[in-house]
C-alpha positions in Angstrom: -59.0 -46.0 186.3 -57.1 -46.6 189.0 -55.7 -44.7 192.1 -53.0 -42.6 190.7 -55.8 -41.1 187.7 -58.2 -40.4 190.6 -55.6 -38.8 192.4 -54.5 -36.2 189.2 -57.9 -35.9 188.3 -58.4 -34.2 191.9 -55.2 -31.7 192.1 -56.3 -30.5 188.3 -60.1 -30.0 190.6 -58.5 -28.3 193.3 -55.8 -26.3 192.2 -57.5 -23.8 190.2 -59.6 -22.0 193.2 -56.6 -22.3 195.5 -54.8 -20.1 192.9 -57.1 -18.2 193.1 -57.7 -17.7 196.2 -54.4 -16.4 197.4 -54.2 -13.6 194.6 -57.9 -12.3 195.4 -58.1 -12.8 199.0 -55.7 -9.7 199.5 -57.5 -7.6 197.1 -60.9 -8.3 198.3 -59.7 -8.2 202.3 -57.0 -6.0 204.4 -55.0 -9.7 205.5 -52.1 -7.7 206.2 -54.6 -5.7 209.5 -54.7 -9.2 211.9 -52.9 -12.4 212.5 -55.4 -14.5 211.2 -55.1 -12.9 207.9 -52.2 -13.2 207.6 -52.0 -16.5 208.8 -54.3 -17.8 206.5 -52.7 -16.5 203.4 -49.5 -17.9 204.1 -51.5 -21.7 204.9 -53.9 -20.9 201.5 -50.4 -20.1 199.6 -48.7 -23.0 200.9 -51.8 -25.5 199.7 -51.9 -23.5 196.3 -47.9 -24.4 195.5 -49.0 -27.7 197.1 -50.8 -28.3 194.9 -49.1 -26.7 191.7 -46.1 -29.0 192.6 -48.8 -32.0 192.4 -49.6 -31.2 188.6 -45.8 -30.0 187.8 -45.5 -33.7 189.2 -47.6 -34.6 186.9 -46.5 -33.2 183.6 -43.0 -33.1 183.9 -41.9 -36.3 186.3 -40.1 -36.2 189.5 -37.1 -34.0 188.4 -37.6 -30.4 186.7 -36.2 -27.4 187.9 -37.0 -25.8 190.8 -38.8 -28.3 192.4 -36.7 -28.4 195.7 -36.3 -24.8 196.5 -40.5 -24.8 195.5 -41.2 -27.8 198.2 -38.9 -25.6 201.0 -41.1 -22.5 200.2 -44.1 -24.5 200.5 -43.6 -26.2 203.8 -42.2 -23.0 205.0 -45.4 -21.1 204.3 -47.6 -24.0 205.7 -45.9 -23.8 208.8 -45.8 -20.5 209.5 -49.6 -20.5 208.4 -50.4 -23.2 210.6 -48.1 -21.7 213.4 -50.2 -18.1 213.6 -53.7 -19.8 213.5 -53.0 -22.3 215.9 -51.3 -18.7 218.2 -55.1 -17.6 217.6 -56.7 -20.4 218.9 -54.4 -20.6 221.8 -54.8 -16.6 222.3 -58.4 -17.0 222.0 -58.8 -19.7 224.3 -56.5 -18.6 227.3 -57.8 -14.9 227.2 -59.2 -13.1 230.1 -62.7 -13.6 228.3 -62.2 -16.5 225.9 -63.8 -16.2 222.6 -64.6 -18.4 219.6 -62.7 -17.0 217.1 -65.0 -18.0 214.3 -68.5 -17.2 216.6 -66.9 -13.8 216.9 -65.7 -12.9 213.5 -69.5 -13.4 212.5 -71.0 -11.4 215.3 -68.9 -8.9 213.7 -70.1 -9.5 210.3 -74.0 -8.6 211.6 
C-alpha cells in the first residue's frame, strides 16, 4: 500500500461526516443569527466539496465536468469562512473587554 491508497482511503473516512455536517448543522442550529455561524458553515462547506472533489478525483481522473467552477466555489467558501472567524478572533481580542470566544460560548452553554 503505498501513499496515494493511504491518502483515498482517508478522503472516503472523512468525507461522509463533513457532508453531513453542513446539511444538519443549519437544521439543528440558527447559523444564519451570528458571524461565527455563519462563518463556520461556509469553512465546513468548503472542506465538504474539498473533499468531494478528492474522491471525484479519485473515480473519475483529473478531467470531468465541472471540476473548475467546483474548485472556485470551494476556495471561495474557505476564504470567506476563514475570513469571518479570523474577524471574530480579531473582534474578540481587541474589544473593550476581550473575551475567549470559545470560553464564552460555553459559559453560555451552562
Amino acid at each position: 500500500m503505498n501513499y496515494q491508497h493511504i491518502a483515498d482511503v482517508l478522503v472516503f473516512f472523512a468525507a461522509p461526516p463533513a457532508v453531513l455536517i453542513v446539511f444538519l448543522y443549519p437544521l439543528l442550529f440558527r447559523v444564519e443569527k451570528s458571524l461565527t455561524g455563519v462563518s463556520v458553515l461556509f469553512l465546513s462547506a468548503g472542506v465538504a466539496i474539498l473533499l468531494v472533489l478528492g474522491l471525484l478525483y479519485t473515480a473519475l481522473g483529473e478531467d470531468y465536468a465541472g471540476r473548475q467552477f467546483l474548485r472556485v466555489v470551494t476556495y471561495g467558501l474557505c476564504g470567506l469562512g476563514c475570513w469571518g472567524l479570523l474577524l471574530i478572533l480579531l473582534k474578540a481580542r481587541f474589544s473593550s473587554h476581550p473575551v475567549d470566544p470559545v470560553t464564552e460560548f460555553e459559559a453560555k452553554k451552562r
